[in-house]
C-alpha positions as CSV (number, residue, x, y, z in Angstrom):
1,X,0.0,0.0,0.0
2,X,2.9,2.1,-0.2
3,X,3.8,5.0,-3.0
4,X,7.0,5.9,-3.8
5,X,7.3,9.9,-4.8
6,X,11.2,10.1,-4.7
7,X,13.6,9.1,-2.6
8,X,14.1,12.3,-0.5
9,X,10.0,12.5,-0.3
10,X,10.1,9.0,1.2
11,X,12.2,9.8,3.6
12,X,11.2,13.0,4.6
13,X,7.4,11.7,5.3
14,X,6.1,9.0,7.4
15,X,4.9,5.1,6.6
16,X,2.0,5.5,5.0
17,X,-1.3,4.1,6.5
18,X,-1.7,0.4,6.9
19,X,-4.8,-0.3,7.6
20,X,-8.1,0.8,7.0
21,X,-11.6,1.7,9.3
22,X,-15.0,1.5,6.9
23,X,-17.0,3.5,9.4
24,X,-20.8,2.8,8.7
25,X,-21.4,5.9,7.0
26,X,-19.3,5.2,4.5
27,X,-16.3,7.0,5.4
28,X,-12.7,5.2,5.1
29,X,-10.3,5.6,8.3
30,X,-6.8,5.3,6.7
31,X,-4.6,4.2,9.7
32,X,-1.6,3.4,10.6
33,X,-2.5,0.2,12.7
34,X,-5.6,-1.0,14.0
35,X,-4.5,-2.3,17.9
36,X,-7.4,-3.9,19.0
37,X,-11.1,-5.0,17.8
38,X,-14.0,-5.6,20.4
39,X,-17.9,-5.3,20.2
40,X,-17.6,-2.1,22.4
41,X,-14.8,-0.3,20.3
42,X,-12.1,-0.3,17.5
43,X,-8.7,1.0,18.4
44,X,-6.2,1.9,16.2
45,X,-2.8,4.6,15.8
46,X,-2.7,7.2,14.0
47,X,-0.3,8.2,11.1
48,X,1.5,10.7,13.6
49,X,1.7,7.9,16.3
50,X,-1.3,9.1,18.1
51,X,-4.2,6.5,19.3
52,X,-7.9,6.8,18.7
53,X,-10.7,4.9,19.0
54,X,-14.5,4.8,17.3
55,X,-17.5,2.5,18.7
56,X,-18.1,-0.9,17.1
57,X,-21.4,0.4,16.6
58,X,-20.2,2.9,13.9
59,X,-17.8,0.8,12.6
60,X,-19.1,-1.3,9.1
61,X,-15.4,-3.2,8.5
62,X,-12.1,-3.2,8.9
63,X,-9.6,-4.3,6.3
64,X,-6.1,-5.2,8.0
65,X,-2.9,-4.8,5.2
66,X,-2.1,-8.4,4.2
67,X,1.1,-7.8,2.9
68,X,3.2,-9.1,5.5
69,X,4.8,-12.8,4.7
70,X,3.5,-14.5,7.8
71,X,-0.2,-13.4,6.3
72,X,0.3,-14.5,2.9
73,X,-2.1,-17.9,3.7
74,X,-5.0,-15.7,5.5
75,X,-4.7,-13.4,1.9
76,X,-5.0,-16.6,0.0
77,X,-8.3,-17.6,1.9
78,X,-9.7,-14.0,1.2
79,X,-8.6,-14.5,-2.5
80,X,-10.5,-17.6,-2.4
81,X,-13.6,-16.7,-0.8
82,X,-13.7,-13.8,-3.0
83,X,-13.8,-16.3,-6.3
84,X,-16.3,-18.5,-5.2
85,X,-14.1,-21.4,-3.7
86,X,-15.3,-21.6,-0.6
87,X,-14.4,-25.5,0.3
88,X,-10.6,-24.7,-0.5
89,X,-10.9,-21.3,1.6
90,X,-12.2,-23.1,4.8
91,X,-9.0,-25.5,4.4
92,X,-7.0,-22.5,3.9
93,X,-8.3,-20.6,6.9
94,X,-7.8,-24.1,9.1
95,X,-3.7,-23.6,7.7
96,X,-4.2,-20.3,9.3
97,X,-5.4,-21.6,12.6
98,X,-2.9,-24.0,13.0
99,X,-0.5,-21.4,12.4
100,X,1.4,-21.0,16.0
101,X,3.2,-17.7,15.0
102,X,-0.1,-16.1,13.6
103,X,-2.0,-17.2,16.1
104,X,-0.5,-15.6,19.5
105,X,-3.7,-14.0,21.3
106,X,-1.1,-10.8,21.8
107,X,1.0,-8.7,19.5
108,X,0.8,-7.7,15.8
109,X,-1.5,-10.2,14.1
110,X,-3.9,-10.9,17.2
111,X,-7.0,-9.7,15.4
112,X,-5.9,-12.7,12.6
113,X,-8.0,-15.6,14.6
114,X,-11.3,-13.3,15.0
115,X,-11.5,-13.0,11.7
116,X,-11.0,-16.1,10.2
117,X,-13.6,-18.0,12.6
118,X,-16.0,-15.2,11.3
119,X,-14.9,-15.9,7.8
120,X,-14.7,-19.3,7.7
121,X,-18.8,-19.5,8.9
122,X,-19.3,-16.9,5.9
123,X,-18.0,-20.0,3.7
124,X,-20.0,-22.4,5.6
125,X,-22.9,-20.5,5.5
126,X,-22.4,-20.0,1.4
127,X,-22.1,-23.9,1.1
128,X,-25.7,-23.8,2.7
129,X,-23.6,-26.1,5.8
130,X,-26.1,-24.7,8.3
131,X,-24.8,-26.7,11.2
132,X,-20.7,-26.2,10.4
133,X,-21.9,-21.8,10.6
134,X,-23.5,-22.6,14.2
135,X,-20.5,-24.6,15.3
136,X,-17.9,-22.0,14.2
137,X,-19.8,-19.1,15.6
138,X,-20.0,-20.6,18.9
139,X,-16.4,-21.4,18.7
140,X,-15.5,-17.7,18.0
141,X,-17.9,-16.2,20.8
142,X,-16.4,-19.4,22.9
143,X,-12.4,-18.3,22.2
144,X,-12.7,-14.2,22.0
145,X,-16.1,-13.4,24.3
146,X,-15.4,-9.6,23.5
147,X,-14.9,-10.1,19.6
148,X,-15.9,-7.4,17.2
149,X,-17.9,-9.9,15.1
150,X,-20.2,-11.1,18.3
151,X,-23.2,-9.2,17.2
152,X,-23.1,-10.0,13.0
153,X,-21.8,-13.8,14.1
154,X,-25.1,-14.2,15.9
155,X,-26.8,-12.3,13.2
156,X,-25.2,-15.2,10.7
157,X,-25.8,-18.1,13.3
158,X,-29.8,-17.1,13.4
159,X,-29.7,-16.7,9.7
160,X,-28.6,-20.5,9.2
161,X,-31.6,-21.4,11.4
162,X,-34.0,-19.7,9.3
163,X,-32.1,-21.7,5.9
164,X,-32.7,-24.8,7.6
165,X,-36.3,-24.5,8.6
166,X,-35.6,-23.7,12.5
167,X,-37.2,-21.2,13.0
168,X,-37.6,-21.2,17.0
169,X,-33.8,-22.0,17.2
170,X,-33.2,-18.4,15.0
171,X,-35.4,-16.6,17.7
172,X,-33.3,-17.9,20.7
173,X,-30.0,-16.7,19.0
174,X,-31.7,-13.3,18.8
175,X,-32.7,-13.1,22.5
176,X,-29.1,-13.8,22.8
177,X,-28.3,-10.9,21.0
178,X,-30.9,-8.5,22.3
179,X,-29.8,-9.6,26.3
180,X,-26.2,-9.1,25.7
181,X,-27.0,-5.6,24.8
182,X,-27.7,-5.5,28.7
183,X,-25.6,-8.5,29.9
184,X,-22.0,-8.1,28.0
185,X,-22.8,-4.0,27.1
186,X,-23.2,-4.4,23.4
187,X,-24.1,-1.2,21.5
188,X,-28.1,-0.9,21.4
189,X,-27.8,-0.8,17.7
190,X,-27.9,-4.8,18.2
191,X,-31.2,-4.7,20.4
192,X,-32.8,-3.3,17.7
193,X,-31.5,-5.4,14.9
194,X,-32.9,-8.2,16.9
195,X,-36.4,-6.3,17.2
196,X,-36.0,-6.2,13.2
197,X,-35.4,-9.9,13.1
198,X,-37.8,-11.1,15.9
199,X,-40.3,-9.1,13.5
200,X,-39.6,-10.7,10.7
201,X,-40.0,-13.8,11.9
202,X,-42.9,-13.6,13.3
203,X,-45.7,-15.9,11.7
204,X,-48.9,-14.1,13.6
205,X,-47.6,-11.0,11.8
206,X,-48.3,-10.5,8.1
207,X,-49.6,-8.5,5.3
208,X,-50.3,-4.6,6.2
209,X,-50.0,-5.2,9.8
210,X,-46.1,-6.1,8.9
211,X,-45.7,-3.6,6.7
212,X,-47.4,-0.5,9.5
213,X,-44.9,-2.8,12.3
214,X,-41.7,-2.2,9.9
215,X,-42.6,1.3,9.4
216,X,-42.8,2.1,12.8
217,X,-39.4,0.5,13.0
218,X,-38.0,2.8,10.3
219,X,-39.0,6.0,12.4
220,X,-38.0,4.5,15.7
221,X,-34.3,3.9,14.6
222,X,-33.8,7.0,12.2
223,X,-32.2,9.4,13.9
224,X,-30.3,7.1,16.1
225,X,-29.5,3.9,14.3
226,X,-30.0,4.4,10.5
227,X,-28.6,1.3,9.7
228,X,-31.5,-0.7,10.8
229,X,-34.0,2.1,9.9
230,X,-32.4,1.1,6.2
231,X,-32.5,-2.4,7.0
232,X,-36.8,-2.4,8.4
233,X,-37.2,-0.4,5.0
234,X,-35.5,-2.6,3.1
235,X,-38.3,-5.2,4.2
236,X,-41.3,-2.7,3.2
237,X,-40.0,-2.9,0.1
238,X,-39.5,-6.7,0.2
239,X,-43.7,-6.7,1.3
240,X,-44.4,-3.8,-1.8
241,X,-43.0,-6.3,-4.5
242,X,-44.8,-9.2,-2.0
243,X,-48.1,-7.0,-2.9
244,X,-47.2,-6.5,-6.6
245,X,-46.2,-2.9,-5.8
246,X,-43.6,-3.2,-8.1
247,X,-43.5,0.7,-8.4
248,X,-44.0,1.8,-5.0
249,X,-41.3,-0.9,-4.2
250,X,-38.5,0.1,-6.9
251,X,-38.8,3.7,-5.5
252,X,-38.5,2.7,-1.9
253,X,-35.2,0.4,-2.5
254,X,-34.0,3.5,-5.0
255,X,-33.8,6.0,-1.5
256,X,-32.3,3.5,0.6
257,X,-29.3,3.0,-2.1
258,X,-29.4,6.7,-2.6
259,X,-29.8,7.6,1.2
260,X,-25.8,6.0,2.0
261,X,-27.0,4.9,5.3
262,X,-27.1,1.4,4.6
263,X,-24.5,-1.9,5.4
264,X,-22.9,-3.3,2.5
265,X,-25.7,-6.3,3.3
266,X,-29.1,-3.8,3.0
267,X,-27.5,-2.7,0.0
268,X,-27.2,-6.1,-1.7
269,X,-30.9,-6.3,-0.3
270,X,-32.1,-3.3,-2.0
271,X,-30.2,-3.7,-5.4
272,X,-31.6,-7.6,-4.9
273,X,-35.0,-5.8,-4.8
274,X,-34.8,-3.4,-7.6
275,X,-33.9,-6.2,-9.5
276,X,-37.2,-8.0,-8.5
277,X,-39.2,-5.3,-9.7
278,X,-37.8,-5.4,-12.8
279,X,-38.3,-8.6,-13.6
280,X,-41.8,-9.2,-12.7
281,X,-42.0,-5.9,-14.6
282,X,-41.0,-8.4,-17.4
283,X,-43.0,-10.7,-16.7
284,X,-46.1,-9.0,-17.0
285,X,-45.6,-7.6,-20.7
286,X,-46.9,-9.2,-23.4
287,X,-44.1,-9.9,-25.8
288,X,-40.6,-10.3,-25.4
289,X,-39.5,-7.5,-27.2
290,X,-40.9,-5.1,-25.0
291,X,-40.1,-6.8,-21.5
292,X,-36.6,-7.0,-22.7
293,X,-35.3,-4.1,-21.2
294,X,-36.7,-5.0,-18.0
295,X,-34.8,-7.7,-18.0
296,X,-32.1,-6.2,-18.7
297,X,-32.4,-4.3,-16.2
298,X,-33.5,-7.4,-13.6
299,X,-29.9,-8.8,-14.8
300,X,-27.9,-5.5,-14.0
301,X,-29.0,-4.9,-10.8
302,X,-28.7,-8.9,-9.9
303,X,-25.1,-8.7,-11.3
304,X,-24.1,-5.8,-9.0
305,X,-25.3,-8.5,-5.8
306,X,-23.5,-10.7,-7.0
307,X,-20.0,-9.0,-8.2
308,X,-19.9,-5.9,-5.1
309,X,-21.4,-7.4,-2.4
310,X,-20.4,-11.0,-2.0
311,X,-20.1,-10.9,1.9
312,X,-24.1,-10.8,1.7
313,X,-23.8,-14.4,1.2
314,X,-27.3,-15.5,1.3
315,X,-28.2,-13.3,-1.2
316,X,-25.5,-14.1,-3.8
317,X,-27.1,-17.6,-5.1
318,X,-30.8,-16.1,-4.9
319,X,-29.2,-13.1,-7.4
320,X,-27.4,-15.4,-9.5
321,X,-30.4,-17.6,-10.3
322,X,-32.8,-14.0,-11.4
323,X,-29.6,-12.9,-13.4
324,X,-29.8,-16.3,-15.3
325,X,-33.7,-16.5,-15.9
326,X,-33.2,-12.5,-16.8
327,X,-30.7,-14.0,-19.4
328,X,-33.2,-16.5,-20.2
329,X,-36.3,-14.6,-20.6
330,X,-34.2,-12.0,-22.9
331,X,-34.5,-15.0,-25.1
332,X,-31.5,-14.5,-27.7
333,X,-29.1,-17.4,-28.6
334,X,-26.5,-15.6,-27.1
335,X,-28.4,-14.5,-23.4
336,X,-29.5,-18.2,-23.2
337,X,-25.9,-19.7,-23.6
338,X,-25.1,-16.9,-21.3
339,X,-27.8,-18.5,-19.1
340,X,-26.5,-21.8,-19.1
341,X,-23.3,-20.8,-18.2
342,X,-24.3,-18.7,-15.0
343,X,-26.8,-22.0,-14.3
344,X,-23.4,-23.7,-14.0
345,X,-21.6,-21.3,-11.9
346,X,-24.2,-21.0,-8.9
347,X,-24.1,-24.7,-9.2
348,X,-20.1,-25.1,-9.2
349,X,-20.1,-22.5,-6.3
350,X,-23.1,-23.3,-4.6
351,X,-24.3,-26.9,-4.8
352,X,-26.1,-27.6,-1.8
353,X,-28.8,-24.0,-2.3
354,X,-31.8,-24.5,-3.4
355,X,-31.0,-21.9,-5.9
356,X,-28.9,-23.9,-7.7
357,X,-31.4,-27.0,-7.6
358,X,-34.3,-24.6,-9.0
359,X,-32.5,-22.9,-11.9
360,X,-31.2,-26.6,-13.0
361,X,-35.3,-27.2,-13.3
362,X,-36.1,-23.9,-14.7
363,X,-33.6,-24.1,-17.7
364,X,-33.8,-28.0,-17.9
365,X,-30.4,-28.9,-17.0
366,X,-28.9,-32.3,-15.9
């Protein structure tokens, strides 16, 4: 990450920063080294040498440099996970794990082990191995209590309960959440993502009584935590296209992209959503020639899920199969070879989601 401008430049001017702080409002914290990651704060020096500090609460990410030799098999795991190979990754991270000098709990590379359990249940949970995410989630909250990732591994451990049908099991982890907010002193940001995700999953709640619920939660968290006020809207929109809304909805997801609010997950959501609304705008035309650019534009905003926001990993498969039956439905020689071959790729990368299994039947593929 470094920039040579001369040799008397270089030496006249300090290391350049390191290591970099994605704060939720999209701002980029160029440091010099982060020094420590927990739910309640991120810590980190300065170029001049000075420390500072934000709340977890604010921050979205944090990317760590990965150019240093001892780190070179935790940057091959990233590389992997961010092609699609997620088996090899997870064998990759366990090289990491078992790495003695990487792995000291003190010192330069003590945030390594943090985040390759968190990574290594993103690749579980994108190989739809539901049980493997809940294993290494409680393995990470079991091995660093105060982790940065407790909050979003919980959110990913209730997530693979709802994948694989348990649906009471998804509401405990979320009482988990919301009490830690008092028990452990998490940010309140996570109390109310588990409101969000209580409501959600709530059966005796439907139709406009969700919708009027999810609203309230919008104007509840606005001010305070926009994040989840993005993420409740996000689900309005989700119930407009539910309601064949399709307008009302493709405005709705249109503000919350525009708003810059949002995590890099309600983003994939509200791109995922746009591109819903295009394509049942598709659907509904007549002829092909005239739905075409609908699903055109179904297959753009699919794409952008599926190439910018990969961490949103139980979106990716679900955007891959509309981008293929947008390619389908254009219904040119060429967008149905293109078809095929994206049919292939959510089944190479993702053979155990029911995505995968749907688009083989939808395009009649062995």
């Amino acid at each position: 990450m470094f920039s040579l401008l001369g040799a008397t430049l270089l030496l006249a001017t300090p290391a350049l920063p390191q290591d970099e702080i994605i704060l939720v409002s999209g701002k980029v914290l160029r440091v010099q080294r982060v020094i420590s990651e927990t739910y309640g704060e991120v810590r980190y020096k300065t170029t001049g040498g000075a420390e500072g500090s934000k709340g977890s609460h604010l921050v979205a990410r944090v990317d760590h440099n990965l150019g240093l030799t001892p780190l070179d098999d935790f940057a091959q795991a990233i590389d992997l996970m961010e092609a699609g190979d997620f088996r090899i990754a997870i064998q990759v991270f366990n090289d990491v794990l078992d790495d003695s000098k990487v792995m000291k709990e003190t010192g330069r590379y003590s945030w390594v082990k943090q985040h390759t359990l968190f990574r290594q249940a993103g690749c579980m949970a994108s190989l739809a191995d539901h049980e493997g995410v809940a294993i290494t989630v409680d393995r990470l909250l079991a091995e660093i209590p105060n982790t940065f990732f407790f909050a979003p591994a919980l959110m990913m451990k209730a997530d693979a309960h709802v994948m694989a049908g348990n649906t009471s099991d998804a509401l405990e982890v979320l009482k988990v959440l919301s009490r830690a907010v008092e028990t452990e002193g998490l940010p309140e940001r996570w109390a109310r993502e588990s409101e969000l995700g209580s409501l959600l999953l709530d059966s005796a709640v439907s139709g406009k009584e969700k919708e009027r619920k999810l609203q309230q939660l919008v104007e509840k968290n606005l001010e305070s935590f926009p994040t989840v006020s993005s993420r409740a809207r996000v689900e309005i929109g989700n119930a407009m296209v539910a309601d064949n809304r399709h307008g009302d909805a493709e405005r709705f997801f249109r503000l919350i992209i525009q708003d810059g609010q949002a995590t890099d997950n309600t983003l994939a959501a509200a791109y995922s959503g746009l591109g819903d609304c295009s394509y049942h705008r598709g659907l509904q035309k007549e002829d092909v020639e005239s739905a075409r650019p609908d699903f055109e534009e179904a297959l753009l905003s699919h794409l952008r899920v599926v190439t910018l926001y990969k961490s949103a990993v139980h979106r990716v498969p679900r955007s891959m199969f509309y981008a293929g039956m947008a390619l389908h439905r254009m219904n040119t020689e060429s967008s149905r070879k293109q078809a095929r071959r994206l049919a292939s790729r959510l089944n190479l990368d993702f053979p155990r989601s029911s995505w995968a299994a749907r688009i083989k039947t939808e395009l009649n593929l062995r």
